[in-house]
N, CA, C and O atoms as a Tinker XYZ file with bonds, in Angstrom:
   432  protein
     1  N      0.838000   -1.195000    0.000000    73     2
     2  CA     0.000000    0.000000    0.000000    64     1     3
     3  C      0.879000    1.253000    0.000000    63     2     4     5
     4  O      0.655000    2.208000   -0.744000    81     3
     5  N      2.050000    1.192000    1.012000    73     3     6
     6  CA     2.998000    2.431000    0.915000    64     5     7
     7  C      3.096000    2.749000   -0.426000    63     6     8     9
     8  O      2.540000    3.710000   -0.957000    81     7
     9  N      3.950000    1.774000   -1.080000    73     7    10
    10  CA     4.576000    1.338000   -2.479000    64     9    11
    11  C      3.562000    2.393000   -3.691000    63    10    12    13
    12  O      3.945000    3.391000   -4.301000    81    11
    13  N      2.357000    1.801000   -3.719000    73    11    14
    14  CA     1.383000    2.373000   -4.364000    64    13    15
    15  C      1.027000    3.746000   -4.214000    63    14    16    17
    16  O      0.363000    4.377000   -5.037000    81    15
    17  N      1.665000    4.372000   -2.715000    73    15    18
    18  CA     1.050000    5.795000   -2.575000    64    17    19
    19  C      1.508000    6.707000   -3.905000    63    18    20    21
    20  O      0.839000    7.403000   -4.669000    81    19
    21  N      3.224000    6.338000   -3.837000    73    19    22
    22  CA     3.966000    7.190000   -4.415000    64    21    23
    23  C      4.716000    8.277000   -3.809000    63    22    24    25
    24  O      5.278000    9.133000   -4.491000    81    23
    25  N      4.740000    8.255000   -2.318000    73    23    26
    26  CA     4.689000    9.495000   -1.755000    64    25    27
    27  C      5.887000    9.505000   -1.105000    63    26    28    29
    28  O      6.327000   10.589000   -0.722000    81    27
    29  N      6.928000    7.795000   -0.771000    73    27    30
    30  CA     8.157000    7.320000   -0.425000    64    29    31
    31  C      8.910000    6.940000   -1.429000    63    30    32    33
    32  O      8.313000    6.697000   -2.478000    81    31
    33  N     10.198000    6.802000   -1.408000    73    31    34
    34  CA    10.834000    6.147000   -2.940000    64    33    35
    35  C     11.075000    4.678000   -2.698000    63    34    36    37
    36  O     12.224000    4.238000   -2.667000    81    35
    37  N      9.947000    3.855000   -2.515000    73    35    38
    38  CA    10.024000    2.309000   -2.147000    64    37    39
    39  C     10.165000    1.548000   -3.593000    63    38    40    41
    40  O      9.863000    0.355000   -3.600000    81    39
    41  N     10.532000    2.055000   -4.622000    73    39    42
    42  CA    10.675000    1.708000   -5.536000    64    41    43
    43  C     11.702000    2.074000   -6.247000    63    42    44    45
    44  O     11.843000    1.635000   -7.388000    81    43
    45  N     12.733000    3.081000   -5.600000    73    43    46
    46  CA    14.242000    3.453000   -6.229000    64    45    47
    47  C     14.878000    2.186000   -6.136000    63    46    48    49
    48  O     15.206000    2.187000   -7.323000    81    47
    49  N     15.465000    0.770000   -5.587000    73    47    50
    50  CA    16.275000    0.491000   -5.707000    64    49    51
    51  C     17.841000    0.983000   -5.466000    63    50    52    53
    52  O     18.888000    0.555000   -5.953000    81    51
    53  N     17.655000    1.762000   -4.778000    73    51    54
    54  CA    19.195000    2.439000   -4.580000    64    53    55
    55  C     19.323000    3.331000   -5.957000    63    54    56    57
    56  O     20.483000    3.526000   -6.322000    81    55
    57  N     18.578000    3.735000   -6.535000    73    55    58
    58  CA    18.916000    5.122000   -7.533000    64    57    59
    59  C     18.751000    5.985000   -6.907000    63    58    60    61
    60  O     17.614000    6.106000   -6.451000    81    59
    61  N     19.652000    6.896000   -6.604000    73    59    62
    62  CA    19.978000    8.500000   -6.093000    64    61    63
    63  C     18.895000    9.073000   -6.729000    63    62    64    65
    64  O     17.943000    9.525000   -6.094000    81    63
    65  N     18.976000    9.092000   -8.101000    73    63    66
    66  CA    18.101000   10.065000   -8.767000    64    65    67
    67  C     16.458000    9.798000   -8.835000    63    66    68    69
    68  O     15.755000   10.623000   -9.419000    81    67
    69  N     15.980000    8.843000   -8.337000    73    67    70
    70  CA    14.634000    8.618000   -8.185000    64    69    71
    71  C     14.150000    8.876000   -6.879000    63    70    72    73
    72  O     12.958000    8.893000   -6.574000    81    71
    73  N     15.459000    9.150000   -5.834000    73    71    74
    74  CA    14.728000    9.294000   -4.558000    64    73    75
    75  C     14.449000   10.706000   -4.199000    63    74    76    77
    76  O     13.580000   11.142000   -3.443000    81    75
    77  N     15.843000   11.683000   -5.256000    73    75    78
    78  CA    15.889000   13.394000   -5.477000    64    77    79
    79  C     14.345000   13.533000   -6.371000    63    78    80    81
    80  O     13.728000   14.575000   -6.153000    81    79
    81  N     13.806000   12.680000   -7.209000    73    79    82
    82  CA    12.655000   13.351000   -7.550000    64    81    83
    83  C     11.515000   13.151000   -6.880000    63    82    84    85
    84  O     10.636000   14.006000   -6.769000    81    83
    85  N     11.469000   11.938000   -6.370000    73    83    86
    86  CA    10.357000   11.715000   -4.841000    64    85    87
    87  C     10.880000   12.981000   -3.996000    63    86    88    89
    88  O     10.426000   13.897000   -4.682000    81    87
    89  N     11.381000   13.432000   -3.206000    73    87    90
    90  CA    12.063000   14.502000   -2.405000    64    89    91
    91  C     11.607000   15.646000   -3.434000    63    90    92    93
    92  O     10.730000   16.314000   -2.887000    81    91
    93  N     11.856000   16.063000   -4.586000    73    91    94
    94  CA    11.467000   17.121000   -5.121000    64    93    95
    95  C      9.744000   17.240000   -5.035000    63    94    96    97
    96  O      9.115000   18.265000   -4.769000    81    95
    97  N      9.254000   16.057000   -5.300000    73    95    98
    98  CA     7.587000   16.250000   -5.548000    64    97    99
    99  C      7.627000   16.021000   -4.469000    63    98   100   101
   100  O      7.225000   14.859000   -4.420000    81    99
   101  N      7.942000   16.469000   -3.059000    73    99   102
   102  CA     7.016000   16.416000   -1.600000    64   101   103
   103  C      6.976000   17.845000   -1.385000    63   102   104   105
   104  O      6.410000   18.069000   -0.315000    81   103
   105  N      7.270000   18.677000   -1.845000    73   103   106
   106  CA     6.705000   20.204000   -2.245000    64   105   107
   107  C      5.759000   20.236000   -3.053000    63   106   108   109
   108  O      5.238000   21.344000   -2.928000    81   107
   109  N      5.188000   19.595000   -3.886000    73   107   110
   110  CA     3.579000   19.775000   -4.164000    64   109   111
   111  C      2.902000   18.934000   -3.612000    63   110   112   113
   112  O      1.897000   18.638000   -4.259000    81   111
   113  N      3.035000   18.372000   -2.599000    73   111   114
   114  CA     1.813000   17.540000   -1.786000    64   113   115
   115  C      0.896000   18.337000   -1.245000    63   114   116   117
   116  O      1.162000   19.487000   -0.895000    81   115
   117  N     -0.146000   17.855000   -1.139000    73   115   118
   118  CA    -1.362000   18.706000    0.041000    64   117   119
   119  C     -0.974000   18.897000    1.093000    63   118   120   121
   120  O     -0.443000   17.979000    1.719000    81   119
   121  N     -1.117000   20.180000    1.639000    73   119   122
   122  CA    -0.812000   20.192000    2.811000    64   121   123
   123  C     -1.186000   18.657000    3.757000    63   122   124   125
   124  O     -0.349000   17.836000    4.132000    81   123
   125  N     -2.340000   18.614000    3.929000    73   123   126
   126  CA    -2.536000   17.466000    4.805000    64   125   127
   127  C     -2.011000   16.085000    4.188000    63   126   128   129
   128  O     -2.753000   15.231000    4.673000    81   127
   129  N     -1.355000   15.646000    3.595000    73   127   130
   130  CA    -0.739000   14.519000    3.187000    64   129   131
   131  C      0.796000   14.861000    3.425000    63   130   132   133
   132  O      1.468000   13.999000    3.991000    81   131
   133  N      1.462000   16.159000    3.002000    73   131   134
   134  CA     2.832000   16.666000    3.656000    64   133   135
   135  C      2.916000   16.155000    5.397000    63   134   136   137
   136  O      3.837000   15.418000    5.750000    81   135
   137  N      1.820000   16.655000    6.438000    73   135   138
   138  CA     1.893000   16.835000    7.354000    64   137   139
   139  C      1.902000   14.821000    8.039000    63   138   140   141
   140  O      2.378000   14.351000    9.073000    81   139
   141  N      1.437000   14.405000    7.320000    73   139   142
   142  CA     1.746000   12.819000    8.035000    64   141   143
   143  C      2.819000   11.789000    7.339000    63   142   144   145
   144  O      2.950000   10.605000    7.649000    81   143
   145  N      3.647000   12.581000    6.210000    73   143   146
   146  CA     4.952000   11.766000    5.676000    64   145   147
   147  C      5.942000   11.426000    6.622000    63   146   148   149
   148  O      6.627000   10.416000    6.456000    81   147
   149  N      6.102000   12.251000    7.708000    73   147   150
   150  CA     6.925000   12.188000    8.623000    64   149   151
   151  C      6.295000   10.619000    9.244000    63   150   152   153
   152  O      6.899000    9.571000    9.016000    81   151
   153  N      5.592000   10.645000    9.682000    73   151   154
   154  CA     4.980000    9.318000   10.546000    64   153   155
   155  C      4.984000    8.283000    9.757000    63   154   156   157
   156  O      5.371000    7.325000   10.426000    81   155
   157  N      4.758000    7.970000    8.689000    73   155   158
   158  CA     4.704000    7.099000    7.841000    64   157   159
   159  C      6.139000    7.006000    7.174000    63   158   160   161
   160  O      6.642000    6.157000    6.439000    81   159
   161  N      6.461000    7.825000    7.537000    73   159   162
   162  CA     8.400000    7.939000    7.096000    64   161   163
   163  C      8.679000    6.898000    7.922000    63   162   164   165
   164  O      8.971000    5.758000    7.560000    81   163
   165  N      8.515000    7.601000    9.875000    73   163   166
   166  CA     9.187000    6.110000   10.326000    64   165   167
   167  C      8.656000    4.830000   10.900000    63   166   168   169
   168  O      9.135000    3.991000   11.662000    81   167
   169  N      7.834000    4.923000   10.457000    73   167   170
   170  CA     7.055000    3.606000   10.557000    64   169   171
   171  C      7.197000    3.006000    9.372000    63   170   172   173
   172  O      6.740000    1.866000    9.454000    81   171
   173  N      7.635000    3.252000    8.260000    73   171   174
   174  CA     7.764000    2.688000    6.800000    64   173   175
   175  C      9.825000    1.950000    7.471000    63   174   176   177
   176  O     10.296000    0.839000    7.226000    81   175
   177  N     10.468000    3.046000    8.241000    73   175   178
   178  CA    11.965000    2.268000    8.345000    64   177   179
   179  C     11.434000    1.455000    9.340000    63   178   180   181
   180  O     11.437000    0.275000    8.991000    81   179
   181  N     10.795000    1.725000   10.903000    73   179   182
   182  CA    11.159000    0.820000   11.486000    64   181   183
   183  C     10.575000   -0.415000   11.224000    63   182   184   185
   184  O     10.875000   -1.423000   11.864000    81   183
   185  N      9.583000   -0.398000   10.127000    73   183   186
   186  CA     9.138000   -1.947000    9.211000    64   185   187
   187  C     10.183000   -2.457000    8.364000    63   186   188   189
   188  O     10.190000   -3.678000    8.205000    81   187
   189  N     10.868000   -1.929000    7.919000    73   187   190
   190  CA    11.938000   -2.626000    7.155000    64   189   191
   191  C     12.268000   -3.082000    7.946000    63   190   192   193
   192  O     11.876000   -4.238000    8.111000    81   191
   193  N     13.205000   -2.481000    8.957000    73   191   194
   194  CA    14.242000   -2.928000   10.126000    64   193   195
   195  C     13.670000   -4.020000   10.872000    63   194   196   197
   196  O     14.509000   -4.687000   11.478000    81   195
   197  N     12.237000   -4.455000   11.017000    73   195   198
   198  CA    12.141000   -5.125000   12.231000    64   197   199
   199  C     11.499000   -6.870000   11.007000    63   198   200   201
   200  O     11.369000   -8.064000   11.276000    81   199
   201  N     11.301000   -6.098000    9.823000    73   199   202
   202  CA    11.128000   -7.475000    8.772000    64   201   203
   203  C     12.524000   -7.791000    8.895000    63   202   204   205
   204  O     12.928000   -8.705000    9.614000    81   203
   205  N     13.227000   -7.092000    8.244000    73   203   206
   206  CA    14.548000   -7.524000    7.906000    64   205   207
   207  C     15.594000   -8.498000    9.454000    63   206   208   209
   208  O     16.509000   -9.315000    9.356000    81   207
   209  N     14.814000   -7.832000   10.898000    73   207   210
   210  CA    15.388000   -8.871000   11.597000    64   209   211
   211  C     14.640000  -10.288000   11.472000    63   210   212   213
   212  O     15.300000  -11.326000   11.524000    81   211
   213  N     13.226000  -10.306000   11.304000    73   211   214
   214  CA    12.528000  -11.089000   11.394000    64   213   215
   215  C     13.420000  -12.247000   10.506000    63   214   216   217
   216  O     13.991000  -13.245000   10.944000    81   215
   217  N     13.337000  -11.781000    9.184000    73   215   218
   218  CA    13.837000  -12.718000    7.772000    64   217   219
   219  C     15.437000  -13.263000    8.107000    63   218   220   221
   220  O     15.649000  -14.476000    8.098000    81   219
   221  N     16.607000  -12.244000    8.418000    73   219   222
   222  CA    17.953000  -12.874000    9.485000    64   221   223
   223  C     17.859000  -13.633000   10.406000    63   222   224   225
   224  O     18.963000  -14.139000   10.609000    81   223
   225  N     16.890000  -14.098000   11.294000    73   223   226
   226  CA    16.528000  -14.516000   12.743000    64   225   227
   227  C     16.118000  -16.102000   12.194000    63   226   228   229
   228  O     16.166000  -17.047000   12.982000    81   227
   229  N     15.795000  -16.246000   11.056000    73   227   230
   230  CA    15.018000  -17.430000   11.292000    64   229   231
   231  C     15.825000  -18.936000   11.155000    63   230   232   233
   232  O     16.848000  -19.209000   10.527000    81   231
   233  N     15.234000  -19.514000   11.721000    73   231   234
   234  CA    15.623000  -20.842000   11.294000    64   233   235
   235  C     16.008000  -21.012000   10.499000    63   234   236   237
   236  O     17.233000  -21.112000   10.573000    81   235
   237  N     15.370000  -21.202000    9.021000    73   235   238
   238  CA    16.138000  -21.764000    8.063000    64   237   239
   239  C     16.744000  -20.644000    7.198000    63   238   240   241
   240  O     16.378000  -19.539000    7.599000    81   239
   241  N     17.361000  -20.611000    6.391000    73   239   242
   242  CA    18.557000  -19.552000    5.971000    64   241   243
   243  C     18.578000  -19.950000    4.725000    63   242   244   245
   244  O     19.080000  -21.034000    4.428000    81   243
   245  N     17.848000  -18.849000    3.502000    73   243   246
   246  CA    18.097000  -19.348000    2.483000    64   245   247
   247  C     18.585000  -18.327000    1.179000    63   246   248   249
   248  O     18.506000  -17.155000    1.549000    81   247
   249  N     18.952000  -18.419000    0.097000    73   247   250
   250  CA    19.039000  -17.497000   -0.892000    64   249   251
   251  C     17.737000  -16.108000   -0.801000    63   250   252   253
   252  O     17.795000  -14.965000   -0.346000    81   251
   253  N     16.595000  -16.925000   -1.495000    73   251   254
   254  CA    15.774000  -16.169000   -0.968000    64   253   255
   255  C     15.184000  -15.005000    0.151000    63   254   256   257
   256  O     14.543000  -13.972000   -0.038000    81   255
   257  N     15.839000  -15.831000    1.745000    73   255   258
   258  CA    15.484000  -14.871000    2.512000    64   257   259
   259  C     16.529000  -13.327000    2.307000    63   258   260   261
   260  O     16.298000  -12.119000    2.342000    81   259
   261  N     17.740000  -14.187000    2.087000    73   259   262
   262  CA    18.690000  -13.284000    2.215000    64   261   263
   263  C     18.434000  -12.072000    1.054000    63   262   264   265
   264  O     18.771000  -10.915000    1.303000    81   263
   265  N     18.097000  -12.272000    0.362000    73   263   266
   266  CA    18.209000  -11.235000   -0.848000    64   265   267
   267  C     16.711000  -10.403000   -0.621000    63   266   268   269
   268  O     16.616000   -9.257000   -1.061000    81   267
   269  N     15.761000  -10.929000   -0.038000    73   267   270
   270  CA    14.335000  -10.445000    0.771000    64   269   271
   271  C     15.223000   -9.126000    2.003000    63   270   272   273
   272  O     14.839000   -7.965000    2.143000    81   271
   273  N     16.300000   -9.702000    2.652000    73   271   274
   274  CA    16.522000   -9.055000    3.418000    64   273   275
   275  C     17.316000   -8.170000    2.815000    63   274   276   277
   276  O     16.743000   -7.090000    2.956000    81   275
   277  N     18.377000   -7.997000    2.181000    73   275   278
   278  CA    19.060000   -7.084000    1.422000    64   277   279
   279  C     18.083000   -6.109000    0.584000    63   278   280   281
   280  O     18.322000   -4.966000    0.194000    81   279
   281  N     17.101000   -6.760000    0.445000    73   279   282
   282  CA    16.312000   -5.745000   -0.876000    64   281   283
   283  C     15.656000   -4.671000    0.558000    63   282   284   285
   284  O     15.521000   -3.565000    0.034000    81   283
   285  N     15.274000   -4.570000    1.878000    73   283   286
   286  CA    14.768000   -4.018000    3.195000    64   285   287
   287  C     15.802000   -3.240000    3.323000    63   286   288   289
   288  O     15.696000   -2.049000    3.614000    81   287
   289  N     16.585000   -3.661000    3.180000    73   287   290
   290  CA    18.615000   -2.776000    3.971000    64   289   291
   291  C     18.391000   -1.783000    2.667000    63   290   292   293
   292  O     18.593000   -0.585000    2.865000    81   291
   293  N     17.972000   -2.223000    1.300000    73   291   294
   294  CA    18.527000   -0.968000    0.209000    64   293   295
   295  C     17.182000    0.032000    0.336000    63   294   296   297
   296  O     17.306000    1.256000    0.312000    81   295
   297  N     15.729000   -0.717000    0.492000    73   295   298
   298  CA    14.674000    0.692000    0.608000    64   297   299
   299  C     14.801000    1.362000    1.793000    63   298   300   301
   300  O     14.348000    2.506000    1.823000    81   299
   301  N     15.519000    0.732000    3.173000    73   299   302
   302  CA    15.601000    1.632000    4.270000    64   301   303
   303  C     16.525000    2.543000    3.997000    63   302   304   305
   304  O     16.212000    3.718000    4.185000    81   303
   305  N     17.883000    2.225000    3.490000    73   303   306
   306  CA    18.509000    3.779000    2.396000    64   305   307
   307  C     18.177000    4.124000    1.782000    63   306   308   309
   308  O     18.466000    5.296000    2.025000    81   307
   309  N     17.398000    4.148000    0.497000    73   307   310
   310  CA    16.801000    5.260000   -0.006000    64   309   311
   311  C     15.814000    5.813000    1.163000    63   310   312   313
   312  O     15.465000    6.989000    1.062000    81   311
   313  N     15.660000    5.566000    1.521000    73   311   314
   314  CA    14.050000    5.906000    2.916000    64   313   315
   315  C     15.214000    7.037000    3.482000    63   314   316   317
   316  O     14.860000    8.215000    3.523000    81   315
   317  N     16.439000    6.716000    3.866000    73   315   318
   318  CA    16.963000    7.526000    4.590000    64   317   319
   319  C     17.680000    8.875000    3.786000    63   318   320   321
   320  O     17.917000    9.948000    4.341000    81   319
   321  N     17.952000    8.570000    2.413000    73   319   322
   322  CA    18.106000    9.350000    1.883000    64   321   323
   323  C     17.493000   10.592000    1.929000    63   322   324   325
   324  O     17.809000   11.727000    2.287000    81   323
   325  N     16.379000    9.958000    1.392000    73   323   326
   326  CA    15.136000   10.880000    1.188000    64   325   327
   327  C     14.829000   11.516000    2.517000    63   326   328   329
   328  O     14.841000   12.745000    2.454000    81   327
   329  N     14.647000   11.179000    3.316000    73   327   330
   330  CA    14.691000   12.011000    4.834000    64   329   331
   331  C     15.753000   12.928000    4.937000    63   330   332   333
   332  O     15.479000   13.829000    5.729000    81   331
   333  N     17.104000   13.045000    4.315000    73   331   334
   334  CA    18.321000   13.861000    4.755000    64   333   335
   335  C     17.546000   15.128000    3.726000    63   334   336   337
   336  O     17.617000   16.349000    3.865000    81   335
   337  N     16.688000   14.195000    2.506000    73   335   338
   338  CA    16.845000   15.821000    1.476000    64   337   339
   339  C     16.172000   16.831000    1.649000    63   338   340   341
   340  O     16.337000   17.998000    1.293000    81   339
   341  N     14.714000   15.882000    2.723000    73   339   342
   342  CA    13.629000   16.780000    2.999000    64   341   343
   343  C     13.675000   17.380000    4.239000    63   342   344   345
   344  O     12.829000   18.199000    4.598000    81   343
   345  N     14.795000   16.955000    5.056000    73   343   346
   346  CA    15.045000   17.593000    6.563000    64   345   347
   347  C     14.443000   18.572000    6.964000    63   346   348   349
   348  O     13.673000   18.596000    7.924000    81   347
   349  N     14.754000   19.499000    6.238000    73   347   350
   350  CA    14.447000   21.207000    6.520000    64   349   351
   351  C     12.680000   20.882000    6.906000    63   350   352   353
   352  O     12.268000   21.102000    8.045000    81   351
   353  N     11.957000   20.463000    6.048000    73   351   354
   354  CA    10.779000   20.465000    6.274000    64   353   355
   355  C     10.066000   19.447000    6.529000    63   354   356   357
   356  O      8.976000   19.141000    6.048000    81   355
   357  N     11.064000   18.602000    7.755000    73   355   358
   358  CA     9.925000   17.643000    8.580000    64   357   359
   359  C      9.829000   18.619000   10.165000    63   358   360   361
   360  O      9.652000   19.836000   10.193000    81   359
   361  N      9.920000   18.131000   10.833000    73   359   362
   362  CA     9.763000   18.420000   12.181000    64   361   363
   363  C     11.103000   18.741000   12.716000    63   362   364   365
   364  O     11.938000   18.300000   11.927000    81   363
   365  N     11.576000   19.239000   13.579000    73   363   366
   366  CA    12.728000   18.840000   14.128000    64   365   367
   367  C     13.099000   17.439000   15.006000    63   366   368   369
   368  O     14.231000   16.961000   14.933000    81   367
   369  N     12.448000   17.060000   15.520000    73   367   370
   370  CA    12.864000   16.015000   16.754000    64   369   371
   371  C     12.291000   14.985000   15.424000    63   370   372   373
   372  O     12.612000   13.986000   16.067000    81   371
   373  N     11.934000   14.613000   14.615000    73   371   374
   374  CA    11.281000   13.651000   13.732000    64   373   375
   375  C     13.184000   13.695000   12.617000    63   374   376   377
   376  O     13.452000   12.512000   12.404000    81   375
   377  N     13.767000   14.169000   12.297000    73   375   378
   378  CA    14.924000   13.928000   12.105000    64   377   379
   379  C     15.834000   12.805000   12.529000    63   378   380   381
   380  O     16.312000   11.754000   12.102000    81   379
   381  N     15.819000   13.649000   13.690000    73   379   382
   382  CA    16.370000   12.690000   14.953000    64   381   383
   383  C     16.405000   11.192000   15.279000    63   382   384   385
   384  O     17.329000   10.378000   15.298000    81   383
   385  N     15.008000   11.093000   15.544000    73   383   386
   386  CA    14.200000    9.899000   15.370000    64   385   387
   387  C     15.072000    9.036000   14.508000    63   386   388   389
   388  O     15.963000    8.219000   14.742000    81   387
   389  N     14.351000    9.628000   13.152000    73   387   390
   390  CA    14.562000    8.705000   11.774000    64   389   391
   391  C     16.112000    8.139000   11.791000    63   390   392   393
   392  O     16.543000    6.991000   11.687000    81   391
   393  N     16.792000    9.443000   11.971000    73   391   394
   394  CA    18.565000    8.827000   12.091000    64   393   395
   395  C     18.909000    8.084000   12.934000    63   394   396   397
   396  O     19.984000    7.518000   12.738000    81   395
   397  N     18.348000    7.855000   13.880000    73   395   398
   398  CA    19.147000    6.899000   14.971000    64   397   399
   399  C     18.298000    5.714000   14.921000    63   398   400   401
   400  O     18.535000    4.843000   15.758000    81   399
   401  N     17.004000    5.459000   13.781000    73   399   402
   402  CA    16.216000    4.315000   13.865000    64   401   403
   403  C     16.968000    3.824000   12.290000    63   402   404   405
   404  O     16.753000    2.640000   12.030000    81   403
   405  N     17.618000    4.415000   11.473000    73   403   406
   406  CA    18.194000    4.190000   10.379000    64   405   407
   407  C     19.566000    3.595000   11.066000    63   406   408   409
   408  O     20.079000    2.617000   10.523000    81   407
   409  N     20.066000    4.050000   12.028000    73   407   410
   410  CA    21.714000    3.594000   12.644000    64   409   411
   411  C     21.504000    2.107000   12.899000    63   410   412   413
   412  O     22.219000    1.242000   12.392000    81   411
   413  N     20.292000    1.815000   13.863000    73   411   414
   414  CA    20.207000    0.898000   14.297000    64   413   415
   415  C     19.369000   -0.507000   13.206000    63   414   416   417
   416  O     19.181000   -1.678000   13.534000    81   415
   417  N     19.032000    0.147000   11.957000    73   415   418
   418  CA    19.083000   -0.726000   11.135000    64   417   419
   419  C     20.050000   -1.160000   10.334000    63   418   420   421
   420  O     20.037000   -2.251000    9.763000    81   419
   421  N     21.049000   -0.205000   10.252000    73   419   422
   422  CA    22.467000   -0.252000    9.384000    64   421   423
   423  C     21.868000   -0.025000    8.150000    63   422   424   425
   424  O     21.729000   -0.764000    7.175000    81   423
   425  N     21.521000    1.176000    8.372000    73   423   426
   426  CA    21.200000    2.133000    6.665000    64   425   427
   427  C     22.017000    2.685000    6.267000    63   426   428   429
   428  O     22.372000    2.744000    5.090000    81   427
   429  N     22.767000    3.533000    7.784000    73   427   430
   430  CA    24.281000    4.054000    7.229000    64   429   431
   431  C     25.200000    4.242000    8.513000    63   430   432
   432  O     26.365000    4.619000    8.388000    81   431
């Protein structure tokens, strides 16, 4: 459902330049859709982070999971990207947040 909004770059793949034009179009959002990206910002990482332990943690260990989990590690960087570009205009303490919930996923 995130995926589909359009409103995160859950679909860059680690392209720089798709996450600068997601980040560019969050200046024409509606106001009221601007005002809850932040929340859905980190609730979109700390879902990666806590799938991605889920999928490492398990019992069996396979190609599959692993590359399930690597593909979580690359949208939680772009996720974090995109948070450094739009900084200025999230919140202040919502910055914060995001960076030290990105540390503890090993985004960067």
């Amino acid at each position: 459902i995130i995926t589909g909004l359009k409103i995160l770059p859950m679909e860059a793949h680690g392209n720089v330049t798709l996450v600068r034009a997601t980040a560019q179009s969050f200046s024409s959002l509606q106001p009221v859709l601007a005002r809850n990206v932040p929340g859905l910002l980190m609730w979109t990482i700390t879902c990666c982070g806590r799938q991605r332990d889920a999928l490492r943690s398990s019992a069996f260990e396979d190609r599959t999971r692993a590359a399930m989990a690597e593909e979580l590690l690359v949208k939680a960087k772009d996720l974090m990207v995109f948070a450094g570009l739009v900084r200025y205009k999230l919140p202040p303490r919502v910055f914060e947040v995001l960076a030290r919930a990105g540390q503890d996923l090993g985004a960067y």
